[in-house]
C-alpha positions as CSV (number, residue, x, y, z in Angstrom):
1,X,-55.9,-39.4,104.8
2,X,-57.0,-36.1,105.3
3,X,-53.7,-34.6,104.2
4,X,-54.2,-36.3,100.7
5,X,-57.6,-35.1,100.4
6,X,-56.6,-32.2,101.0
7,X,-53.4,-32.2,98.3
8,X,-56.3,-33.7,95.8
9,X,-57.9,-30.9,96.5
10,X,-55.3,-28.5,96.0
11,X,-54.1,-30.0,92.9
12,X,-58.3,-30.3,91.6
13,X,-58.5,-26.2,92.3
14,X,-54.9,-25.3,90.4
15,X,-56.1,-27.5,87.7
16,X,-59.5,-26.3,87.8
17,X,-58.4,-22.7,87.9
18,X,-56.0,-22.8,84.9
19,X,-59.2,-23.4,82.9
20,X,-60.5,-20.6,83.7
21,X,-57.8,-18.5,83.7
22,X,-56.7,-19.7,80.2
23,X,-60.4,-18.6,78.7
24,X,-59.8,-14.9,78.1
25,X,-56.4,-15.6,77.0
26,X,-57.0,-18.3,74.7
27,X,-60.0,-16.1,72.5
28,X,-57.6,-13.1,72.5
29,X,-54.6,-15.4,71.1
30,X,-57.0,-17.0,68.7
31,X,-58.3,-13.9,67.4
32,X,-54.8,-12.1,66.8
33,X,-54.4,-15.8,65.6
34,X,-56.7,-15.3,62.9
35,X,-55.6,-11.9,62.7
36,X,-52.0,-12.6,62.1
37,X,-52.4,-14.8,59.7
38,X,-53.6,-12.7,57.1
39,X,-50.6,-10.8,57.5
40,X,-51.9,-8.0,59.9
41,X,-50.3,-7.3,63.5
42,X,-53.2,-5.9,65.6
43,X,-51.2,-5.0,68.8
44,X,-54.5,-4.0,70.2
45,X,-55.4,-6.9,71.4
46,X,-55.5,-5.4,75.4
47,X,-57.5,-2.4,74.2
48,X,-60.1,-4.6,72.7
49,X,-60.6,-6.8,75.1
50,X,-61.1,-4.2,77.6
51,X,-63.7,-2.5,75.5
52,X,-65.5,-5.8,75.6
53,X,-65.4,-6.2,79.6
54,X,-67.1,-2.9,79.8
55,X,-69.5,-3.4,77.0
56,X,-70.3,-7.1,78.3
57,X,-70.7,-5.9,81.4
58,X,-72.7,-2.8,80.1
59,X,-75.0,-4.4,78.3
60,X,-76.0,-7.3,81.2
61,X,-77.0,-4.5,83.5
62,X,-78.8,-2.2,81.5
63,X,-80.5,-5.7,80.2
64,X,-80.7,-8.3,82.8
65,X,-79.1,-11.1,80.2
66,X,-75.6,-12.2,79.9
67,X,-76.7,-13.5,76.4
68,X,-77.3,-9.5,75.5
69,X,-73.9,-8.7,77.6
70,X,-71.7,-11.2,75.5
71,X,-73.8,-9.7,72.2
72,X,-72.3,-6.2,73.3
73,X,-68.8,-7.5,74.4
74,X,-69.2,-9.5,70.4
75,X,-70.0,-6.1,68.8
76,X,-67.8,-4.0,70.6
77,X,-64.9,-6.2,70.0
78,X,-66.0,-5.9,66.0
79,X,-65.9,-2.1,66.3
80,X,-62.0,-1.9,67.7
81,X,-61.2,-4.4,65.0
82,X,-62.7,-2.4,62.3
83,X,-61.0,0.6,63.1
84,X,-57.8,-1.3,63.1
85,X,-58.7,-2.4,59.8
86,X,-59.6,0.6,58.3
87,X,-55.9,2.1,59.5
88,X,-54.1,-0.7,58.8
89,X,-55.4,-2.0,55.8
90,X,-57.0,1.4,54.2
91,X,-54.9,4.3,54.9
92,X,-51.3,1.3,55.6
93,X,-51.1,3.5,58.8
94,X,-47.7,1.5,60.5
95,X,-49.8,-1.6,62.1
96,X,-47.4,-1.3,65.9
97,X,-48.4,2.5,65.9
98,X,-51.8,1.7,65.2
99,X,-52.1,-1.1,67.6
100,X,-50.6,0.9,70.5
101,X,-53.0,3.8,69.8
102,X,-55.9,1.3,69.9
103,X,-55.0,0.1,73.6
104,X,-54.9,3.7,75.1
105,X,-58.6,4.9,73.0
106,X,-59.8,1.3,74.4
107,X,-58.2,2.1,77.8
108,X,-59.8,5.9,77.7
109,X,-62.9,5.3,76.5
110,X,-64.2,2.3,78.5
111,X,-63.2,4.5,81.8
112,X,-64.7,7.5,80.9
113,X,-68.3,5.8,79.2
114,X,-67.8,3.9,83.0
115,X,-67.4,6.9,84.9
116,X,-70.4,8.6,82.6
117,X,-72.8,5.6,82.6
118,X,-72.2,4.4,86.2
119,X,-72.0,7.4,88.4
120,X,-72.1,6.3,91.7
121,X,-69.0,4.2,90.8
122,X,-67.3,7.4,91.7
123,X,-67.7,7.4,95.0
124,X,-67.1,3.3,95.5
125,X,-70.3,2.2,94.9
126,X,-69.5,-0.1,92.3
127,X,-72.1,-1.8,90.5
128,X,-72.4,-5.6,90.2
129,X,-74.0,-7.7,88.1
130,X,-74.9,-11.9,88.3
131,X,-72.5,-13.6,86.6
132,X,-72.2,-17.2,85.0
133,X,-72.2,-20.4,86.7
134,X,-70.4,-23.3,86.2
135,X,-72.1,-25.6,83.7
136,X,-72.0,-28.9,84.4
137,X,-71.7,-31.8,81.6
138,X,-73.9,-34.6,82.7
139,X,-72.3,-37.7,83.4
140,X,-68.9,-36.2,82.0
141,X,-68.9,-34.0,85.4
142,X,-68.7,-37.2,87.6
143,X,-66.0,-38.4,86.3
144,X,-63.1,-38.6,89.5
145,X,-61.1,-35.8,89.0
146,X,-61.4,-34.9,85.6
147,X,-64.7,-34.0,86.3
148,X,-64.1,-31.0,88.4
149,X,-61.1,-30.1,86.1
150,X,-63.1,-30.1,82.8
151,X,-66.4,-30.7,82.5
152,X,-67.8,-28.3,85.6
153,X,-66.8,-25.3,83.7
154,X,-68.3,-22.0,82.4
155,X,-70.2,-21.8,79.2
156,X,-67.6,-19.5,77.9
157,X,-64.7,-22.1,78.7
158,X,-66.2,-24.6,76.7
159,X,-66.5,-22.2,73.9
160,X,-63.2,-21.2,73.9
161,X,-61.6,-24.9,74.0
162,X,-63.8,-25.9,70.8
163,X,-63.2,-22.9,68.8
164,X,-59.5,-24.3,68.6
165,X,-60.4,-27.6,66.4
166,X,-63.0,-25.6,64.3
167,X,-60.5,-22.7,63.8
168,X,-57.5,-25.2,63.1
169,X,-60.0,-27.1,60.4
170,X,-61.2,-23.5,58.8
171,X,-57.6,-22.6,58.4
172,X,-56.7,-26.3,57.0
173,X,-59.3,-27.5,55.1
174,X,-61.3,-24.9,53.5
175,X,-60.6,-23.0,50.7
176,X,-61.4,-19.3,52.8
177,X,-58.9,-20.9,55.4
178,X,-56.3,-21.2,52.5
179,X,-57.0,-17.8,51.5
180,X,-56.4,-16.2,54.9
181,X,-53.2,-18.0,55.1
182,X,-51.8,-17.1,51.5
183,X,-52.6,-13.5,51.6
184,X,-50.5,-13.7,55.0
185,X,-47.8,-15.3,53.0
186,X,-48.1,-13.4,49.8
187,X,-51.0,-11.4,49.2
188,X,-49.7,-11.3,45.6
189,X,-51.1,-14.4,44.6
190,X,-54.6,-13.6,46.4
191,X,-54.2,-10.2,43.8
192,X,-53.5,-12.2,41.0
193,X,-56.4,-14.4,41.0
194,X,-58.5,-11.4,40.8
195,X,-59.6,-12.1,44.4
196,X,-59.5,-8.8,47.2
197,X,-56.6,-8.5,49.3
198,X,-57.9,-6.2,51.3
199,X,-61.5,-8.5,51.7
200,X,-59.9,-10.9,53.0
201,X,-57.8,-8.9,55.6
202,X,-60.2,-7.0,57.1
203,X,-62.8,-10.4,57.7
204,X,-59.9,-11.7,59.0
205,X,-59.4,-8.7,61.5
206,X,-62.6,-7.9,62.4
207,X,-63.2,-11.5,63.3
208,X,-60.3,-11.6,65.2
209,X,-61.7,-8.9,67.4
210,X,-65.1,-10.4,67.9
211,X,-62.8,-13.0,69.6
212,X,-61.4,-10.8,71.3
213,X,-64.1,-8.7,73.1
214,X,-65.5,-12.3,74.1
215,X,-62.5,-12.8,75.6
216,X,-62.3,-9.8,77.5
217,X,-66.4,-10.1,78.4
218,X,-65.4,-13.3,80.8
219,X,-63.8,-10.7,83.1
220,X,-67.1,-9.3,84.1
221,X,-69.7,-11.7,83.3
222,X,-68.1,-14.7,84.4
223,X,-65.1,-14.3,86.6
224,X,-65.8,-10.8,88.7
225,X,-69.5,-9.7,88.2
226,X,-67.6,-6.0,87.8
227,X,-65.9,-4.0,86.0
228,X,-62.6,-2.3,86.7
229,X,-60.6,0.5,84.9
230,X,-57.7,-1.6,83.0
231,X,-58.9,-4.9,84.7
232,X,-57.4,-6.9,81.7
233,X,-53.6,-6.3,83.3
234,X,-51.8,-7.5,80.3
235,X,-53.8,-10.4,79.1
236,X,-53.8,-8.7,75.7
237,X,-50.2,-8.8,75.7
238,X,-50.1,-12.0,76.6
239,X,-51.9,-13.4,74.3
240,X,-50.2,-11.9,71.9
241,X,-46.9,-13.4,72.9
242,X,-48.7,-16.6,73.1
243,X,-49.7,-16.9,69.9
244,X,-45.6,-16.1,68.8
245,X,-45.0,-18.9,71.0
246,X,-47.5,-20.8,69.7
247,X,-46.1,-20.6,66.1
248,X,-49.1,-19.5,64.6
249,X,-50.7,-23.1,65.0
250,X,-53.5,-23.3,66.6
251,X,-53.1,-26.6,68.5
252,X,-49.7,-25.1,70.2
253,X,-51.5,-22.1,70.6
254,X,-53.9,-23.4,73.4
255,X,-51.0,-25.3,74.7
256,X,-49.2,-22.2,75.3
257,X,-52.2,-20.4,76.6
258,X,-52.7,-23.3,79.2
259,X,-49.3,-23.5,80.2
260,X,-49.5,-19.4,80.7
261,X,-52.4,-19.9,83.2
262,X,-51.4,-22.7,85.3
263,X,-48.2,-20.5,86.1
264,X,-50.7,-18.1,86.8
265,X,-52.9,-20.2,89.0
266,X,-50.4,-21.5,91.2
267,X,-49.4,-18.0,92.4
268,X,-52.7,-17.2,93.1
269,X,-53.5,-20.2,95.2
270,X,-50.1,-20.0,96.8
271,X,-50.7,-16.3,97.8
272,X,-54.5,-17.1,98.6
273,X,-52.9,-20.0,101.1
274,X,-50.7,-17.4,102.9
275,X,-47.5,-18.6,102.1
276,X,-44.5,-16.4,103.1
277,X,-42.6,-15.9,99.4
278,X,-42.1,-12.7,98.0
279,X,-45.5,-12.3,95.7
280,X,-44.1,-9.9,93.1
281,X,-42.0,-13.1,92.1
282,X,-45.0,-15.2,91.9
283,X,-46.8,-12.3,89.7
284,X,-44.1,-12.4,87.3
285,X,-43.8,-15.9,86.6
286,X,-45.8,-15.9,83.6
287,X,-44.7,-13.1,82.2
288,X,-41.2,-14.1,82.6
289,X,-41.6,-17.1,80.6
290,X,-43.5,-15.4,78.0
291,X,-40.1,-13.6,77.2
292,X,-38.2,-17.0,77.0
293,X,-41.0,-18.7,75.4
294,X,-40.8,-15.9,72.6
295,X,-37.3,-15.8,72.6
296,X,-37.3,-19.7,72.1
297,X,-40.2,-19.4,69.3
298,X,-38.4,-17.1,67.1
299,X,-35.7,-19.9,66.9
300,X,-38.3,-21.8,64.6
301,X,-40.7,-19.2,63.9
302,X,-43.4,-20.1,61.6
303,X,-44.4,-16.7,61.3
304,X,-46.1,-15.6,58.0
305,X,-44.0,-14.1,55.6
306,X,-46.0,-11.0,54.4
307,X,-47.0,-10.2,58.7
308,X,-46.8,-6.4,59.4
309,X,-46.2,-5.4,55.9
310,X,-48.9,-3.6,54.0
311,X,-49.9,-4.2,50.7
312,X,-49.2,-2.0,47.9
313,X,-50.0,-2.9,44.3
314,X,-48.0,-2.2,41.7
């Protein structure tokens, strides 16, 4: 008996923990989701998102409120994305060199305002904040099981799982949505109907990366209470492959995201149980199957046509 509660248990906590672990993931491959399909490649995805842990967690202690630490993770995710607008889609500055430059200024700058701001981080004092807590859905959360895995989450988790219908029925069903998707396809026909090209790829962008610094605001206000020099270790790339693997749908998107962080939750409850197998192996599980996963994708890629290529009008 006690064995099986504690294999219930087990399974409840890797479940459990691939929620969580899929959150900052999921709003970074939604937001280069969005991104992406207006036919822009924003490779800065890990820059961003880093810029947003240190902002979230910024603003929360100089404030007191998460609510004013996810504003600042909101805004400074916006910034990033603007500035990878205005390169990309302004001055057609090659969108991979402009994304790789964004994750080093995003790397630079969020350690040195760190090191500035928090000065007794320096010598290994480092400042914490109160983070989140699990929110639990009345009635929802008492359901066997299920309860524990989805509905005892964090506010941020639940946000992340409903942005995927909303974003699937923007892209689908309105007429903006149908925009962003043709100017990804053939920006052309957005130019022809006397509508802006470069509008409608910079929204797109700079929503993309409000997405994004949420993402990376769950590190320190909901998972850590801290904040760490290049504490995103590769989610931004990740996400980005995820949303290859995804095939640009939404739907498959969070599918992939989920699938990416229960890999990644089983090697961190099977090195937190102590068991003897090399952990580098377990590290690189999920990024090992991000390279067959993208070298599967491309197979039936439903990338858009016009992606990476700027727009020149002739």
């Amino acid at each position: 008996m006690i064995n099986e509660l504690l294999q219930t248990t087990f399974i409840i906590s890797i479940l459990a923990g691939t929620i969580r672990v899929a959150t900052p993931l999921l709003l970074g491959a939604l937001g280069e989701l969005i991104t992406e399909r207006a036919g822009v490649i924003n490779l800065g995805i890990e820059g961003t998102m880093l810029m947003g842990a240190f902002c979230g967690f910024w603003g929360a202690s100089i404030s007191g409120s998460l609510a004013v630490g996810i504003g600042f993770a909101i805004l400074a995710g916006g910034i990033m994305a603007l500035i990878t607008a205005f390169m990309t889609v302004t001055l057609k500055v090659n969108q991979v060199v402009t994304g790789l430059a964004s994750n080093l200024l995003g790397s630079g700058v969020s350690f040195y305002a760190y090191r500035i701001i928090f000065k007794n981080a320096i010598s290994g004092d480092f400042p914490r904040i109160e983070i989140f807590h699990s929110l639990d859905i009345p009635l929802l959360s008492d359901i066997p099981i299920l309860g524990d895995v989805l509905f005892s989450q964090y506010l941020l988790s639940y946000v992340s799982f409903l942005l995927v219908p909303l974003i699937a029925w923007f892209l689908y069903r309105t007429k903006y949505g149908l925009r962003i998707r043709t100017v990804g396809e053939n920006p052309r026909v957005i130019d022809m109907r006397g509508l802006s090209v470069s509008k409608l790829r910079y929204g797109a962008v700079v929503f993309g990366g409000l997405l994004m610094g949420l993402g990376g605001s769950f590190l320190t206000l909901a998972s850590t209470g801290l904040f760490l020099p290049d504490m995103t270790g590769g989610r931004g790339w990740l996400a980005y492959v995820i949303v290859i693997a995804g095939n640009w749908l939404p739907g498959r998107v969070m599918g992939m995201a989920l699938l990416f962080a229960l890999l990644d939750s089983i090697q961190l409850h099977l090195q937190g149980m102590g068991i003897e197998f090399p952990f580098q192996v377990l590290l690189a599980l999920p990024y090992v199957f991000a390279i067959v996963a993208t070298v599967l994708s491309r197979m039936r890629s439903g990338m858009p046509a016009s992606l990476g290529e700027p727009y020149l009008r002739s």
